[in-house]
N, C-alpha and C positions, 0 to 999 in steps of 0.2 A: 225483631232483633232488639237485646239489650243496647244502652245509650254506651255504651262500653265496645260493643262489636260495630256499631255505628260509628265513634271515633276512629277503633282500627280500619278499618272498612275508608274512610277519608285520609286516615297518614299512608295507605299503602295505595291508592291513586292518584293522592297531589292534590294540590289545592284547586284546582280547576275544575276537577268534578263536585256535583252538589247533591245533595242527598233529601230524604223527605225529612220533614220534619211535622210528625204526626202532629204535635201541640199548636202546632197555626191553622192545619188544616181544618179542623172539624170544631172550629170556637163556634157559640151560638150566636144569629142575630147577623146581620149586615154590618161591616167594615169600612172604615176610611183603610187604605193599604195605601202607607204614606213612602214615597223613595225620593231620594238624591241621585240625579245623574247627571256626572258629566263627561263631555265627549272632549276628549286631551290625546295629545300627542306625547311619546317617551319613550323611555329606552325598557322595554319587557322581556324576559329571558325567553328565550324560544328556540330550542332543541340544541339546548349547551352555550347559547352565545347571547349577548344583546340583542336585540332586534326594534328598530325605531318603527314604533306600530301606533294606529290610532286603539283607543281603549274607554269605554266606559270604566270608568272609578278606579282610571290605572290598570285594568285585567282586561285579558282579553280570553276566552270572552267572562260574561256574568255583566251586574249581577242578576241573581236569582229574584224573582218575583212572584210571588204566590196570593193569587186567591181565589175565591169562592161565587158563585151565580150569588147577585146581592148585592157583591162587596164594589165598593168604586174604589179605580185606580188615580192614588194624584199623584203625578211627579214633576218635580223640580227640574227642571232640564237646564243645565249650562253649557252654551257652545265654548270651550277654550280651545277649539281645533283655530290653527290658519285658514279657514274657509266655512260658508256656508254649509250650512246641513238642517235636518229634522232627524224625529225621530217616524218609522209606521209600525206599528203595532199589528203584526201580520197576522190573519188568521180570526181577529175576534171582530165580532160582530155588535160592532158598537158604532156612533156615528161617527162618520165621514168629515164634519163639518167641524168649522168652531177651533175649539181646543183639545177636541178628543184625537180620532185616527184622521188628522188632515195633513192628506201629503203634501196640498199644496202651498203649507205653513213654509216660510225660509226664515232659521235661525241666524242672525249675523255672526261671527266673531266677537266672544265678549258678551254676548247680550245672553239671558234668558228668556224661557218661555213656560209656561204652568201649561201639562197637561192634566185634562181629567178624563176620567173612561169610567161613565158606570155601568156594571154589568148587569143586564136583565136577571130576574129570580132564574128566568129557565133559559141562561146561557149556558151553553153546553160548555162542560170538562172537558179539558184536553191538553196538549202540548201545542204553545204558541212562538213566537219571537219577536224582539223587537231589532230592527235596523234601520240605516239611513233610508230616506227615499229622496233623495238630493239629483234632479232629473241632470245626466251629463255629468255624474259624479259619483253614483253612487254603487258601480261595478268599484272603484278606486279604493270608498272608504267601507266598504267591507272587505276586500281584498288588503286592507292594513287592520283589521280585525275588529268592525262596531258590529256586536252582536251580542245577546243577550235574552236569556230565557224565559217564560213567563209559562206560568204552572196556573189552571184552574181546576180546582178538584170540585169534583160534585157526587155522582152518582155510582160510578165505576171505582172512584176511590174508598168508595164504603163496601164495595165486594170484599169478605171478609180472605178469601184467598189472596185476592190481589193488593190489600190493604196490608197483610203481613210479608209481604215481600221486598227483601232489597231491595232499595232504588236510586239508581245511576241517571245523571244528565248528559247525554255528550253531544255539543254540540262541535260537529264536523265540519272544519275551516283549511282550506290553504294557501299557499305563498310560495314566491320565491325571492329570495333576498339575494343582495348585493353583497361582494365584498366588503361592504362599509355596514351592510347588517340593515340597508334600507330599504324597503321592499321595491322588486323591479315594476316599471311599467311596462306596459306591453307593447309593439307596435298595432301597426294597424290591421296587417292582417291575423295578428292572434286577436285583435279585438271582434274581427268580424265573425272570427270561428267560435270566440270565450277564453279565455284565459281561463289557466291549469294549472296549480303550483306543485315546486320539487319536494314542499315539505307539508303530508298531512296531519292535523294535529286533532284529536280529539279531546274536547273540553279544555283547551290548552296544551295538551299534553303529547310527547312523540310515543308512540305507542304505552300507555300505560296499561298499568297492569289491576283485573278488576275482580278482586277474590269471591269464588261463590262457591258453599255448603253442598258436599254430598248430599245428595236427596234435594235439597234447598233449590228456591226460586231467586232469581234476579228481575227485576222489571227493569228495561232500559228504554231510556225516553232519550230519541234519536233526532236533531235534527241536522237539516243541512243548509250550513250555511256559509258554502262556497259559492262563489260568482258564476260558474261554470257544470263543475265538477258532478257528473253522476258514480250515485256511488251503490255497486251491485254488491251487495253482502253476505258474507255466510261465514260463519261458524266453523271450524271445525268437529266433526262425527257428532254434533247436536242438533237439533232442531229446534226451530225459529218457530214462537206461536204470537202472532200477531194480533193486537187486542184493542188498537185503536190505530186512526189516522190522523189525516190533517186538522177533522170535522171533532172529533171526540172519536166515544167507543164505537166496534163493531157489536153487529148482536150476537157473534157466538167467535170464539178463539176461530185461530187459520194456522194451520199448522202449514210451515214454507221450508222448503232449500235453503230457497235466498231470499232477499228484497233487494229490491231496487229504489233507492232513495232518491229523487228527480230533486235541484237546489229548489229549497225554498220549503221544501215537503217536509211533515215530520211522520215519525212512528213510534208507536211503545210496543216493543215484545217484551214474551215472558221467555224467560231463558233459565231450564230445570240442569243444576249439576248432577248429570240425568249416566255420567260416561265412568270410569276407571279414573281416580285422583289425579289427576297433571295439568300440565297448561296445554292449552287452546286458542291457537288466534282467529281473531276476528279477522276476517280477510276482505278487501277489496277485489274482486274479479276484475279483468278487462271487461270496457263495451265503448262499442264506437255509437257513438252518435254522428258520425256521421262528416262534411262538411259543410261550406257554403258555396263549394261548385267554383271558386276562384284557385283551386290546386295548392290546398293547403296541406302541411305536415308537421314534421319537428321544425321549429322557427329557431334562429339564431343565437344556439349556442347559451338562452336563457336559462335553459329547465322548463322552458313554460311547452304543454301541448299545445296543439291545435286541430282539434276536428276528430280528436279520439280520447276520450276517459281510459286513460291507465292502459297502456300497452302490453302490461305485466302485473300479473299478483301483487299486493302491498298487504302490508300489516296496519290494522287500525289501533287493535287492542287486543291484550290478551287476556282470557280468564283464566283465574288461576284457582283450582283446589284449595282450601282451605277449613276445614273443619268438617265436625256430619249434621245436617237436618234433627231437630226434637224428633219429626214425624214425617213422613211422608204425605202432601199435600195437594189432592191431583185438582188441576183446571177447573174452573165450573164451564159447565156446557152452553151457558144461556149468560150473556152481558147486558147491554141497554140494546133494548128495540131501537130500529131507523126504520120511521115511514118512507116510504117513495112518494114522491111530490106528484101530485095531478099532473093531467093533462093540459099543456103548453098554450097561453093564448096566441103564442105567434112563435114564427124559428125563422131566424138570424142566422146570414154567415159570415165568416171572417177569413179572408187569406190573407194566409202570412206571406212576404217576402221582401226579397231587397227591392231599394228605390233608391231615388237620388231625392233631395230634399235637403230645403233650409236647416234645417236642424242637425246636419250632418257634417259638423265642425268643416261650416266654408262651403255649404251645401256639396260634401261628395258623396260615394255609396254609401249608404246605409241599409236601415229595413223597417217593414213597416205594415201594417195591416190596412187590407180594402184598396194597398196602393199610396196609401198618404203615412207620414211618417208623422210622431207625433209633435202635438203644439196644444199646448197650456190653456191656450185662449179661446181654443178652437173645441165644441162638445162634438165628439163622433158617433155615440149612441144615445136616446133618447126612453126612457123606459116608463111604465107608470106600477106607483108603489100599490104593492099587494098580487101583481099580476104574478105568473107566473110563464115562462119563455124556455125554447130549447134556443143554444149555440151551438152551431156547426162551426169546428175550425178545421180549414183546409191548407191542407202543406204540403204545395206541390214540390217544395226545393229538395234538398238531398243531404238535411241533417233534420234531427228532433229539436222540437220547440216545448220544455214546459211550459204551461200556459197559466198563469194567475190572474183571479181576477177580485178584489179589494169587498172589504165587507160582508161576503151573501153568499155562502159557501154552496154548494152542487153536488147533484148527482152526474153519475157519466151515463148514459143510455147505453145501453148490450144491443148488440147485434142482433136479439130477436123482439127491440123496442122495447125492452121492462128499462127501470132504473136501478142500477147498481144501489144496494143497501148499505153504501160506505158514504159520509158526506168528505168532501173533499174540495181544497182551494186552488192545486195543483194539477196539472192534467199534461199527461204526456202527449204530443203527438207527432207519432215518428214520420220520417222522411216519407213522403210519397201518400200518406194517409188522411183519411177526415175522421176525427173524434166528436162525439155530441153530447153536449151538458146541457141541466135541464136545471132551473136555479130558481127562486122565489123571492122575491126585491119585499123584503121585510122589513118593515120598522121604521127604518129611515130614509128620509130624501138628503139631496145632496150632490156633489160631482163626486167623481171615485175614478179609480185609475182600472183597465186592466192591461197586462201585457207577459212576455216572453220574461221570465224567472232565470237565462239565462243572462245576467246583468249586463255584460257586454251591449247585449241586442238590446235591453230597457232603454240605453241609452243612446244604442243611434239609431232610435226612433220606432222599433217596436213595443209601441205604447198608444192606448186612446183611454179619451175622456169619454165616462161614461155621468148620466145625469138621472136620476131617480126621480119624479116629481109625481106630487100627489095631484095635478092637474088631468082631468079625463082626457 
């Protein structure tokens, strides 16, 4: 795209979505990628009104952060929120420990902290995030909007198809506000279910609108980052070609209906203005996930669900028609290779469900894996670096659990024992089901978090401490 269709292309979706910028991507040589962030409270316009939201650098979400296997991230982090917070850096594979991705860092009010993250030569490309990981807070303050995108391009981004194509960030948020424009909190039993907001917004934005070329490509870098919210996708009369995940690329395009974007997960499709000139929306499907068996439904008159993802069709975004392609541009058939990890020196299980535990504001119900809910203090897995281990999670309750787990990204094992060729930090596993991931403790030691990505549950207590250690 000319730098000219690239400006139009940003005044006709708003400032919230963010675009490539080829001239950073491919500089030669390793990088300082220097940022300012700070986490502030204000009044940000959000779907025609004020809305008092938390916001990196005043937006909600951004900012954009881009770089390259190589390059080390520093940033400046200033708390001016009323409360505690951090930032995690989800998704990259950097240490745990120190000043890099440590959750267990707490920012005071007022105070800064210097992170740094440097990227290995052979850290994979892909679409990452940063947000709070503030334990007992941190459904809250992404639910008032701390989110923010983080681009590594490497190997996929030099595919000469995929490098010439439009590119869109949306990163998928929602809320429900108050008369007064402040966002609501939930009771208890929408906490147990997940909170669901009445207003979806992509990259900021109430349904915007996202112009793409007859003939022409779109690459869309998708992620999700609601508290709750699953979000089943589809297009109108197009087809979805999926080209990377949570881990980086797949090795060859997937052409889909739909996807299914579980919080916390990202995806880049390729989306060809393939149909007759007009607009198209991006649609939300219903899907229940389910509840937590305490006889949950529509809660009190909020907007907020519980225990069901979108009862009815929404609109995310729309495409819209806008000019014809130079050429016609088809898919390449072959992406980046993904090994399958060896065979597992041991396999782990994990059940998920509710408990009662200290940690469950005044020890009441909460939830919690193996039975214990989580505790800071306390390591609940034990690992040694370089091994490699399968995890069985088991969900005997009667809703889905994404499951994340910090640092050391996974294969899912298939039903006929191979490992899935997608790497992935997110993993669904639905009500009544056992899922199995198969993952390699690389690089670094250190303590690491994993847990349920439905934030709600992070917080009252589905979460454990896991420990990496280069000791036999």
């Amino acid at each position: 795209m000319t730098r000219r269709s690239l400006l139009s292309l940003a005044a006709s979706v708003g400032a919230g979505l963010v675009l490539r910028r080829p001239s950073l991507a491919f500089q030669s040589g390793p990088r300082i990628v220097q940022a300012d962030l700070e986490a502030k409270a204000g009044w940000i316009p959000l779907a025609g009104r004020q809305a008092y939201r938390y916001g990196y650098n005043n937006h909600v979400p951004r900012p954009l952060i881009e770089a390259r296997p190589g390059d080390t991230i520093r940033i400046r982090f200033t708390n001016s929120l009323p409360e505690e917070t951090n930032l995690h850096f989800h998704g990259l594979h950097v240490s745990p420990t120190g000043n890099a991705d440590n959750s267990f860092v707490m920012v005071a009010p007022g105070e800064q902290f210097q992170y740094e993250l440097p990227l290995a030569a052979n850290h994979p490309g892909g679409t990452f995030w940063i947000h709070p990981h503030m334990h007992g807070a941190v459904a809250r303050q992404v639910w008032r909007g701390l989110a923010a995108p983080v681009i590594v391009r490497a190997e996929l981004d030099a595919i000469p198809e995929v490098k010439a194509a439009a590119e869109v960030v949306l990163v998928l948020q929602d809320v429900t506000l108050g008369t007064d424009g402040v966002p609501l909190e939930p009771g208890f039993m929408e906490q147990m279910a997940g909170r669901e907001g009445s207003v979806i917004t992509a990259a900021g934005n109430v349904n915007p609108t996202i112009p793409i070329q007859k003939d022409g490509w779109v690459r869309l870098r998708l992620i999700n980052a609601s508290c709750s919210r699953f979000y089943r996708l589809q297009l109108e009369e197009h087809e979805l070609y999926q080209i990377a995940s949570d881990g980086g690329s797949l090795p060859a395009p997937v052409g889909l209906d739909e996807l299914l974007l579980l919080p916390g997960q990202r995806a880049d499709l390729m989306i060809q203005g393939s149909r007759a000139p007009g607009a198209y929306r991006l649609l939300n499907l219903p899907y229940n996930r389910g509840t937590s068996g305490m006889g949950m439904g529509m809660m009190g008159g909020m907007g907020m669900r519980v225990g069901s993802s979108s009862s009815a069709s929404s609109t995310i975004a729309t495409f819209a028609y806008s000019g014809q392609a130079n050429r016609v541009v088809p898919l390449p058939q072959k992406l980046i290779s993904v090994e399958p990890l060896p065979p597992p020196a041991r396999v782990r299980s994990f059940m998920l469900g509710q408990s009662m535990g200290s940690g469950m504001m005044g020890g009441g119900m909460g939830f919690g894996i193996n039975g214990r809910t989580f505790d800071p203090a306390r390591v609940d897995t034990r690992v040694r670096l370089g091994d490699v281990e399968d995890w069985d999670f088991v969900n005997p309750m009667a809703m889905d659990h994404p499951m994340h787990i910090h640092t050391n990204p996974f294969q899912i094992i298939q039903s006929d024992g191979s490992a899935e060729q997608v790497w992935r930090d997110v993993v669904l596993v639905r009500a009544g089901e056992r899922v199995r991931v198969r993952m390699a403790f690389q690089d670094f030691i250190g303590k690491l978090m994993y847990h349920c990505h439905i934030l709600d549950h992070e917080d009252l207590g589905m979460m454990g401490v896991l420990e990496i250690s280069d000791e036999a």
